[in-house]
C-alpha positions in Angstrom: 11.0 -138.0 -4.6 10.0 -135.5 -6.7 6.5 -135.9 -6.6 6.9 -135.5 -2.6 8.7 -132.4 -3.1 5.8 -131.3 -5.5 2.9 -131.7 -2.6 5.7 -130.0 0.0 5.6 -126.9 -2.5 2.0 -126.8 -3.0 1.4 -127.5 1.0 3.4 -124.6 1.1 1.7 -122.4 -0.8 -1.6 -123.4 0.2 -0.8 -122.7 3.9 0.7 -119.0 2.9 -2.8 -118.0 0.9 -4.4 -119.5 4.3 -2.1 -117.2 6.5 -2.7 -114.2 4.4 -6.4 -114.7 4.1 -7.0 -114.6 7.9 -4.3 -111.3 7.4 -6.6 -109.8 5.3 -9.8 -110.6 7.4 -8.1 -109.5 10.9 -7.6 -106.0 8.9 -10.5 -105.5 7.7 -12.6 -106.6 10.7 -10.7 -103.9 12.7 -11.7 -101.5 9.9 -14.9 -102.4 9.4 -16.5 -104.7 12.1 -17.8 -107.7 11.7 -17.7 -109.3 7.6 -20.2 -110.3 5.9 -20.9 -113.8 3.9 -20.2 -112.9 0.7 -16.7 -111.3 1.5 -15.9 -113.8 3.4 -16.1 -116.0 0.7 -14.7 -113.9 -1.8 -11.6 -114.0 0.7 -12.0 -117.9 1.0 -12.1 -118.5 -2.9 -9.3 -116.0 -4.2 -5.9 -116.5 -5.0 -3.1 -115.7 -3.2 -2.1 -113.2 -5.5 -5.7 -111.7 -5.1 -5.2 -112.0 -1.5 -1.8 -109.8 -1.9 -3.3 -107.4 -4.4 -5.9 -106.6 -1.1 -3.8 -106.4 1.4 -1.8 -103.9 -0.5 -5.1 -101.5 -1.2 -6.9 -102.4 2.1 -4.8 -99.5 4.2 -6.1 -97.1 1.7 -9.8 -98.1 1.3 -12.5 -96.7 2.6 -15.5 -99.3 2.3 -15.5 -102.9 1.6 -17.5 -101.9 -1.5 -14.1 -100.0 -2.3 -12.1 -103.0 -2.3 -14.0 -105.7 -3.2 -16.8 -104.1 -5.7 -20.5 -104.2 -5.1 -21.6 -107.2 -2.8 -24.5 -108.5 -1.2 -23.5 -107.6 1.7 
């Protein structure tokens, strides 16, 4: 039982840094247009608490370069 309860929690989780990820890109796509590779895949491999850390600063941003750093984008 409570190694079930252990893969319902990280299910869990796993599905809420999905849900926030496609947040994140939704956002920014209306801000910016269409995203490049390489934030796309910064997006893809960050964790959720990345993720969160974004979509706190991404109202405020002005570039992509802004929020995520020189890319090769």
């Amino acid at each position: 039982m409570f190694l079930l309860r252990q893969c319902f929690h990280a299910n869990r989780a796993e599905g809420k840094a999905e849900g926030e990820a496609l947040a994140l890109q939704t956002l920014l796509r209306k801000r910016f247009g269409a995203l490049p590779p390489d934030v796309l895949a910064m997006i893809a491999n960050a964790s959720l608490e990345q993720i969160d850390a974004w979509l706190e600063q991404v109202r405020d941003t002005r570039s992509l370069d802004d929020l995520f750093g020189p890319t090769t984008h």
